[in-house]
MDAnalysis code that builds the backbone (N, CA, C; Angstrom):
import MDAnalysis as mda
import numpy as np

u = mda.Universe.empty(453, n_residues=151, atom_resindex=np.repeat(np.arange(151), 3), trajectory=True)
u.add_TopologyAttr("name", ["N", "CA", "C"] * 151)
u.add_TopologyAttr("resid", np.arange(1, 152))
u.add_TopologyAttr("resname", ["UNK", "UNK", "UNK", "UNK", "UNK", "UNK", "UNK", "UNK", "UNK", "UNK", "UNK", "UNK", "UNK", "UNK", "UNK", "UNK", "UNK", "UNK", "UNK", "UNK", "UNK", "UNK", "UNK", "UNK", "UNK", "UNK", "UNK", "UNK", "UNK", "UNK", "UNK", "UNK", "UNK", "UNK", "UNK", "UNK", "UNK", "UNK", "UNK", "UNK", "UNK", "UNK", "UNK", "UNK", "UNK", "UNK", "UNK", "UNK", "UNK", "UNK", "UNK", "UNK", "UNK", "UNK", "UNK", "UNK", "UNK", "UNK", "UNK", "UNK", "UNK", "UNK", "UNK", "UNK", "UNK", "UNK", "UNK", "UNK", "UNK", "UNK", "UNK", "UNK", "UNK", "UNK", "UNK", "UNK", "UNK", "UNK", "UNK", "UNK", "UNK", "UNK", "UNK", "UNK", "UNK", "UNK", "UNK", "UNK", "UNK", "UNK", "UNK", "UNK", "UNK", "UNK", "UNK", "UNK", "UNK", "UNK", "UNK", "UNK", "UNK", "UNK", "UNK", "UNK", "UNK", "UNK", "UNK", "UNK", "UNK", "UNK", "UNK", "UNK", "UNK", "UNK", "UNK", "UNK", "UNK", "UNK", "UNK", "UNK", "UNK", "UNK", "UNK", "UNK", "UNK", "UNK", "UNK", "UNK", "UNK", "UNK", "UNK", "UNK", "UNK", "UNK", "UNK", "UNK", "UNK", "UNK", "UNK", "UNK", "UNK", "UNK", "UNK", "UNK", "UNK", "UNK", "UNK", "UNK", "UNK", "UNK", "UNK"])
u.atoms.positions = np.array([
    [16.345, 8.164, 21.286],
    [15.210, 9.030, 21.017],
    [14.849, 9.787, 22.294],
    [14.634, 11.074, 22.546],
    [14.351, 12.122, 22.917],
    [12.908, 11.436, 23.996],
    [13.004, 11.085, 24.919],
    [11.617, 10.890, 25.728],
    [11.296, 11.670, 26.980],
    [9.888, 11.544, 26.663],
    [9.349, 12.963, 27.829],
    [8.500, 12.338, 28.774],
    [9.089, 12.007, 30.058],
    [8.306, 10.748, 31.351],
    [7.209, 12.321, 31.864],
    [5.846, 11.342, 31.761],
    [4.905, 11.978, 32.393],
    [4.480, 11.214, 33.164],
    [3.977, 11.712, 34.386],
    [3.412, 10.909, 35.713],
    [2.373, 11.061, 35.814],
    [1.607, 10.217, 35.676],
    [-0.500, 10.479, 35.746],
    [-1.068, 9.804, 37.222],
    [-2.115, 10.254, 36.953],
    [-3.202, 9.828, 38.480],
    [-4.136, 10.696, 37.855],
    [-5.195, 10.454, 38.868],
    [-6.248, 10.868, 38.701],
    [-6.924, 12.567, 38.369],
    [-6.022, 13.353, 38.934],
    [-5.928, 14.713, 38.823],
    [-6.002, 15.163, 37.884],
    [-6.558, 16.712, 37.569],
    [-7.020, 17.223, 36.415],
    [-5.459, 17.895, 35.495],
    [-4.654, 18.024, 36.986],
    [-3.276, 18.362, 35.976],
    [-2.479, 17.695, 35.962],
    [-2.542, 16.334, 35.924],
    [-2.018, 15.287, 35.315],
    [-2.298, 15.103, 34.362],
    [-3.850, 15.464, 33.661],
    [-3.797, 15.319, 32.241],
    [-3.340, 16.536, 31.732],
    [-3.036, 17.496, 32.397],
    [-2.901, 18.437, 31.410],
    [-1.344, 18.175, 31.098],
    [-0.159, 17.822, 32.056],
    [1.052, 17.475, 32.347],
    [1.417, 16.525, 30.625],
    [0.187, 15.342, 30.729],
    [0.626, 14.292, 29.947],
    [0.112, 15.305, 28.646],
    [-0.938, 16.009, 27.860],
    [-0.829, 16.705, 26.431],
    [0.005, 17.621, 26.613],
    [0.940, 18.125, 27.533],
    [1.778, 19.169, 27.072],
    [2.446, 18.151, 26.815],
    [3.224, 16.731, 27.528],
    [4.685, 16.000, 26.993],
    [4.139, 15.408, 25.986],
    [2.846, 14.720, 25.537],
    [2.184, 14.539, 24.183],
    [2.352, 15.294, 22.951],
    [2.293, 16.114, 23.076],
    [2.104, 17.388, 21.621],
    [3.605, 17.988, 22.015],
    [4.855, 17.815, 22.935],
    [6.148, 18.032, 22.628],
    [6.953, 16.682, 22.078],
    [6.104, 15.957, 22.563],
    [7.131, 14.637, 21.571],
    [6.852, 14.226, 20.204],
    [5.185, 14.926, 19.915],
    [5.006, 14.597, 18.513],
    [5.965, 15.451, 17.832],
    [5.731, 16.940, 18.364],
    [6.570, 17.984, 17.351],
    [8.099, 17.895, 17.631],
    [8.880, 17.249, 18.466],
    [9.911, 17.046, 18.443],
    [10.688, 16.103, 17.554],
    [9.770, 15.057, 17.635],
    [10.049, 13.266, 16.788],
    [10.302, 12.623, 17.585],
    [10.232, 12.763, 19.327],
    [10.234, 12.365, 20.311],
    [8.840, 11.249, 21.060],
    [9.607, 10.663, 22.001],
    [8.382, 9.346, 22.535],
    [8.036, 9.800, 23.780],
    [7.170, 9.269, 24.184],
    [6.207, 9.416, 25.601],
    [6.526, 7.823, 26.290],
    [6.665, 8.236, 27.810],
    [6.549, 6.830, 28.533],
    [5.474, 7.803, 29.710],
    [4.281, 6.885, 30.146],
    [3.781, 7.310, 31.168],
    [4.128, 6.653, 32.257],
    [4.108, 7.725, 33.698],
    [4.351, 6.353, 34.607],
    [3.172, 6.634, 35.664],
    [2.645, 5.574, 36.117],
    [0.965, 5.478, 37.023],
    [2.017, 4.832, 38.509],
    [1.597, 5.658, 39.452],
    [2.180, 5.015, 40.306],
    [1.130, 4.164, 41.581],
    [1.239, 3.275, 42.151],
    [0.666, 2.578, 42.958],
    [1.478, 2.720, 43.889],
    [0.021, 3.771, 45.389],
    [1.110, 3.912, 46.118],
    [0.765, 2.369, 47.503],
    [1.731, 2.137, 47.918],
    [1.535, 1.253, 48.775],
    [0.800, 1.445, 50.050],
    [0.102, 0.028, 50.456],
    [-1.116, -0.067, 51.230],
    [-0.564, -0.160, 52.475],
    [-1.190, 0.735, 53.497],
    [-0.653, 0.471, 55.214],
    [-0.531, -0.913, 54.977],
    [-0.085, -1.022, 56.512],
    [-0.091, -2.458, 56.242],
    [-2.131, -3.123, 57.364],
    [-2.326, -4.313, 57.122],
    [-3.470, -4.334, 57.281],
    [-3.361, -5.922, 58.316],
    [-3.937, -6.447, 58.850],
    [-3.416, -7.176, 59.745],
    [-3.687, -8.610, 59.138],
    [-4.402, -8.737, 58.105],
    [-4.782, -10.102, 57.891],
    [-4.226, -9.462, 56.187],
    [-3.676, -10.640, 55.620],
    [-2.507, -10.662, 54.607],
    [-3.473, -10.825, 53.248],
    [-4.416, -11.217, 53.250],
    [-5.570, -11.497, 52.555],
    [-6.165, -10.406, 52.035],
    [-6.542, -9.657, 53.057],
    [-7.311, -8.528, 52.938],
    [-6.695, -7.302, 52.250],
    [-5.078, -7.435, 52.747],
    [-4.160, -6.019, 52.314],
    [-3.896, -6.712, 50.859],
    [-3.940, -8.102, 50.416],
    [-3.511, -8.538, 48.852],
    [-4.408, -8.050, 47.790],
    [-5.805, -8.326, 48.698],
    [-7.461, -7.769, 47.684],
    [-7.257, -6.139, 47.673],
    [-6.734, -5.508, 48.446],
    [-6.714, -4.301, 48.690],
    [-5.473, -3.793, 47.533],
    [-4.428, -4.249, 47.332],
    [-3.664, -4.346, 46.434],
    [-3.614, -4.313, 45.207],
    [-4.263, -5.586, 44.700],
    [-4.940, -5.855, 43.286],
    [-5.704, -4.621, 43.375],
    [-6.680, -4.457, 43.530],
    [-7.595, -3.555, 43.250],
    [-7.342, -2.477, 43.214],
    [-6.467, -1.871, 43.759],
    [-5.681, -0.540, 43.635],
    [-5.178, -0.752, 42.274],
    [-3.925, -1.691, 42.144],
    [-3.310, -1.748, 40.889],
    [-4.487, -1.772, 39.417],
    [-5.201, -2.763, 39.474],
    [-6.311, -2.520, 38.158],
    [-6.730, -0.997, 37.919],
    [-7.183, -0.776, 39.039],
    [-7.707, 1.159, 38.941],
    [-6.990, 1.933, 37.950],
    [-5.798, 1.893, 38.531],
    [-4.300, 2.366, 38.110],
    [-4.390, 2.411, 36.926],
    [-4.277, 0.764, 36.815],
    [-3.813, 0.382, 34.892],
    [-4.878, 0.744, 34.240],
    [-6.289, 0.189, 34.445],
    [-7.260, 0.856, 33.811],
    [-7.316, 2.605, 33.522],
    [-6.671, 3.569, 34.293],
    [-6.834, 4.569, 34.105],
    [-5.354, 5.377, 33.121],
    [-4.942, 4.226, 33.510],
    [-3.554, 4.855, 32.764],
    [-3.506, 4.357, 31.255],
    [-4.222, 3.287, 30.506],
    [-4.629, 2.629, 29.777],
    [-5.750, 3.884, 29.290],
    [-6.754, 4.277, 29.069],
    [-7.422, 5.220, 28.836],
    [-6.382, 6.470, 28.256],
    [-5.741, 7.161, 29.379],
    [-5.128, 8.085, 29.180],
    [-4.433, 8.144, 27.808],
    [-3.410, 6.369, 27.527],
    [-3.062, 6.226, 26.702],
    [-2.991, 5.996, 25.476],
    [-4.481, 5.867, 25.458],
    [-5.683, 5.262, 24.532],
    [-6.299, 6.889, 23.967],
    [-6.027, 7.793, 24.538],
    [-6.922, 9.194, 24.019],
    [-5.323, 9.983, 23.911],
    [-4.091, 9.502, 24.236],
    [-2.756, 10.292, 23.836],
    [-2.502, 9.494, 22.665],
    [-3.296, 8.120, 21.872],
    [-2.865, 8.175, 20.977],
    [-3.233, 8.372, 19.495],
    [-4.646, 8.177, 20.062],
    [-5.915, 8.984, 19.138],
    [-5.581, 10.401, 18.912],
    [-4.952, 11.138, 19.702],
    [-4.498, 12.878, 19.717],
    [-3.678, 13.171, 18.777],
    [-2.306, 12.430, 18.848],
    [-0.951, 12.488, 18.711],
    [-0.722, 11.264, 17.797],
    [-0.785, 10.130, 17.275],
    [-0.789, 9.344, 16.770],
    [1.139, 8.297, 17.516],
    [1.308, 8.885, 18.842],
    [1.971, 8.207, 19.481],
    [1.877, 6.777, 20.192],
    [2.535, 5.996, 19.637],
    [1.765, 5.061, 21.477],
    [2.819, 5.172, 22.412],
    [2.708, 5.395, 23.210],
    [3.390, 5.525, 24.420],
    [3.519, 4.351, 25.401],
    [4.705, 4.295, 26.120],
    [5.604, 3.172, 26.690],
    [4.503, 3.631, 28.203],
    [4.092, 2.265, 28.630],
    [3.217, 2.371, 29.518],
    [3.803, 1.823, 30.886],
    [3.907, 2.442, 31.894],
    [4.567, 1.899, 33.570],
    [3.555, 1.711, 34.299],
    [3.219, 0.740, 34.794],
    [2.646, 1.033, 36.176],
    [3.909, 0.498, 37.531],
    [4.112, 1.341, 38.811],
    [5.083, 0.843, 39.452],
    [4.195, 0.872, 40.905],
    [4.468, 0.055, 41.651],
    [4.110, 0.222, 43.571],
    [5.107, 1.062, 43.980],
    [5.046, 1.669, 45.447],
    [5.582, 2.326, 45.826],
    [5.908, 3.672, 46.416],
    [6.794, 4.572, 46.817],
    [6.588, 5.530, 46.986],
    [7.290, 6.212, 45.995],
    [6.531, 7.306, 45.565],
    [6.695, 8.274, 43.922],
    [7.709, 8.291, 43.785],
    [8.286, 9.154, 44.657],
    [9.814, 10.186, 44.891],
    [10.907, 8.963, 44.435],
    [10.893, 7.855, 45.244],
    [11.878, 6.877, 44.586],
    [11.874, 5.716, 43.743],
    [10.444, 5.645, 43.014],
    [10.165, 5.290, 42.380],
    [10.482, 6.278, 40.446],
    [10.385, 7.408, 40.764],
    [10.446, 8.339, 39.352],
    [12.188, 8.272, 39.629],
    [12.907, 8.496, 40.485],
    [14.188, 8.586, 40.731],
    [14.754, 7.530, 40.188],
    [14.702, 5.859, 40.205],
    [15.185, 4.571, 39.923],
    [14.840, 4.796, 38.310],
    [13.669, 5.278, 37.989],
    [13.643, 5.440, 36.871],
    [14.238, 6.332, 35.766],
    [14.363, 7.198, 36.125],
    [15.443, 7.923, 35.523],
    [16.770, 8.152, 35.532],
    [17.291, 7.353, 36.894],
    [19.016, 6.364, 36.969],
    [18.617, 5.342, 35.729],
    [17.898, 4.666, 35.331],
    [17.942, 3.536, 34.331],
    [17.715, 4.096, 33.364],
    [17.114, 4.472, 32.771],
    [16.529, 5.007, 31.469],
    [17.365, 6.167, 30.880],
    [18.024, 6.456, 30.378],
    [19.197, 7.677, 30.141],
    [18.546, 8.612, 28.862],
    [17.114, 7.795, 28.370],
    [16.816, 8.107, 27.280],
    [15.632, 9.237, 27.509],
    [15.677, 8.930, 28.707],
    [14.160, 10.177, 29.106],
    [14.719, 11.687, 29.307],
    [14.248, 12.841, 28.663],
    [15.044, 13.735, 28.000],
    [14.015, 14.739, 29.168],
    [13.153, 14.502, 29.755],
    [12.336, 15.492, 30.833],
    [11.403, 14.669, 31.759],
    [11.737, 15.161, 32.629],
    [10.562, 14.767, 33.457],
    [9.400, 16.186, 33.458],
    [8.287, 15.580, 32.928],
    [6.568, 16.632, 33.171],
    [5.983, 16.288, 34.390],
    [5.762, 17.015, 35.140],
    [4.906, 17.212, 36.079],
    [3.831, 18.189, 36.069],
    [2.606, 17.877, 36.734],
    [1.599, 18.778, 36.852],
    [1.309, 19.576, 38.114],
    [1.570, 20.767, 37.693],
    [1.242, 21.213, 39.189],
    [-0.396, 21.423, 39.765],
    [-1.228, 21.278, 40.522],
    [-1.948, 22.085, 40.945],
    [-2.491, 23.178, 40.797],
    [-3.888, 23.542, 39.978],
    [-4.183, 25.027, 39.812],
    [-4.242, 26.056, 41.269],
    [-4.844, 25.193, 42.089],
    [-5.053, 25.363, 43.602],
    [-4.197, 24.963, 44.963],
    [-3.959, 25.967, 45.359],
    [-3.469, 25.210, 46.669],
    [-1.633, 24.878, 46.627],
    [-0.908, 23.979, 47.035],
    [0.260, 23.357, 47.061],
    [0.445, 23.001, 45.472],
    [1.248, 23.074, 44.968],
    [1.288, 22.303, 43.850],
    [1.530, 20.757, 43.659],
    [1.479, 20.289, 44.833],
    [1.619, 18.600, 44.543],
    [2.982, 17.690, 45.563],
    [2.752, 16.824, 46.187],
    [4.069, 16.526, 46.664],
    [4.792, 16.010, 45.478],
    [4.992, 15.457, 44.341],
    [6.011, 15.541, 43.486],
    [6.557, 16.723, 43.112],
    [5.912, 17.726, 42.623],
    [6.761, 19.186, 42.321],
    [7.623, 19.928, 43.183],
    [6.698, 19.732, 44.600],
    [7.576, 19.814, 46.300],
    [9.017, 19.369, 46.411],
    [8.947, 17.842, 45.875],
    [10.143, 17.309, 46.001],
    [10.700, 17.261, 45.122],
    [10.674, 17.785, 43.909],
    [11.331, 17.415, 42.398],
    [12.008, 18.811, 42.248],
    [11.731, 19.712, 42.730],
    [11.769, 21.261, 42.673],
    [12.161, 21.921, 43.964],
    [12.868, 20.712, 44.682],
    [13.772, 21.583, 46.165],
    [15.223, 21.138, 46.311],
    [15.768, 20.509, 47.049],
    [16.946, 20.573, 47.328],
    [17.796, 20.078, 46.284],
    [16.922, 18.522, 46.215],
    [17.470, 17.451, 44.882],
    [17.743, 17.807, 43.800],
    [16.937, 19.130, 43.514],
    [16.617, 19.006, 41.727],
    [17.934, 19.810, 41.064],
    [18.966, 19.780, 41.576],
    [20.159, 20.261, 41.035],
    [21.136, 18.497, 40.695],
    [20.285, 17.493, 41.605],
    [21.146, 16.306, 40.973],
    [20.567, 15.298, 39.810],
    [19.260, 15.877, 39.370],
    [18.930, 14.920, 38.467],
    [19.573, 14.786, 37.092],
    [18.882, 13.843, 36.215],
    [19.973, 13.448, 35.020],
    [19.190, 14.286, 34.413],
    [18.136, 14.349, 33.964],
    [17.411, 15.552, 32.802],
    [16.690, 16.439, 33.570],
    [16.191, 17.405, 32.949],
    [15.258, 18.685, 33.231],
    [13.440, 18.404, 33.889],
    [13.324, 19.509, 34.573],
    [11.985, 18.877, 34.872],
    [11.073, 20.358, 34.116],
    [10.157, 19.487, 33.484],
    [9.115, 20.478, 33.146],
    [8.028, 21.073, 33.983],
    [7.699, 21.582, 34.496],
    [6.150, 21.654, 35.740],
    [5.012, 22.692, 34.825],
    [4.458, 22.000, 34.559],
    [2.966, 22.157, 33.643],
    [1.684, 22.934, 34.366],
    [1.170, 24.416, 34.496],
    [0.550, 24.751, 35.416],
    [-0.919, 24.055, 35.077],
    [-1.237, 23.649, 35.828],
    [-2.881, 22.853, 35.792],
    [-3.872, 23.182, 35.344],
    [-4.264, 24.901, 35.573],
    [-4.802, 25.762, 34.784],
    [-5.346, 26.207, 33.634],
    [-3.650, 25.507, 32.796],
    [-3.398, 25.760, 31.526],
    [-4.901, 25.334, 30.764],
    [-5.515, 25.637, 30.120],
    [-6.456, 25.859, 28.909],
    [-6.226, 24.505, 27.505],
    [-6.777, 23.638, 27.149],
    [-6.157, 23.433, 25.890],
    [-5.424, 23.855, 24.513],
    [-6.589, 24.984, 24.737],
    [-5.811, 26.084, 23.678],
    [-4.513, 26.688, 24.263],
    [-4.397, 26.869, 25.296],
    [-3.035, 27.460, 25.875],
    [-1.970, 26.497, 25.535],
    [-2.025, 25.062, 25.841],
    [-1.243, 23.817, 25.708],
    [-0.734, 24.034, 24.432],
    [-1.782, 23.648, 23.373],
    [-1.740, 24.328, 22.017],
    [-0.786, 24.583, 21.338],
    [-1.072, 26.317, 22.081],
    [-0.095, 26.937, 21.916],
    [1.658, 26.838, 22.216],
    [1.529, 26.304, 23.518],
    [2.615, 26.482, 23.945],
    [3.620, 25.205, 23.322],
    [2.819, 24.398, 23.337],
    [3.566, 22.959, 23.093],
    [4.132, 22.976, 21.847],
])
């Protein structure tokens, strides 16, 4: 089956990223996997402190990515394959799409403002002639009704 990996956080075009791959996998017959990434904590000198610091990052995460998934399926009547991973993005979305052969796009959100994001930076420069599927980049901007439309 046809799946469309969207990457969420907190950002306003991350949600817009996840209803464009939402409303292309309904109308396709296609699935959604989200992936929430947890990025890793400096390191902190007492092992205790960087573990509480840890957890608590990760709950944020899941709690927010849990929501997301919770109003993509009320939308779309999808449920979607839920990730949370530690780490750094770039080789974290990369491992994932060496394994998964079934994910048919990677969505990204760009930024209405400014840079469009260090994932689009790096997904959309030298590399992006070796990946296994296509990358979508979703302008942030976009309108619901525009999504809408387009999707």
């Amino acid at each position: 089956m046809r799946t469309y990996l969207a990457i969420v956080d907190d950002k306003p075009e991350a949600r817009v990223a996840l209803r464009f791959a939402a409303r292309r996998a309904a109308k396709t017959g296609g699935a959604i996997a989200i992936l929430a990434l947890v990025p890793q904590t400096e390191f902190v000198h007492w092992q205790g402190v960087q573990d509480a610091i840890e957890e608590e990052e990760m709950l944020r995460v899941e709690a927010m990515v849990h929501q997301a998934a919770g109003a993509l399926l009320e939308e779309t009547g999808i449920t979607p394959d839920i990730m949370v991973r530690q780490g750094e993005g770039t080789t974290v979305i990369r491992q994932l799409l060496d394994k998964r052969p079934e994910i048919a796009a990677l969505v990204l959100g760009a930024a209405p403002d400014g840079a469009p994001g260090p994932l689009v930076d790096f997904f959309t420069g030298s590399g992006a002639g070796k990946l296994p599927c296509p990358i979508m980049i979703i302008p942030g901007s976009l309108s619901d009704e525009a999504l809408d439309h387009l999707s």
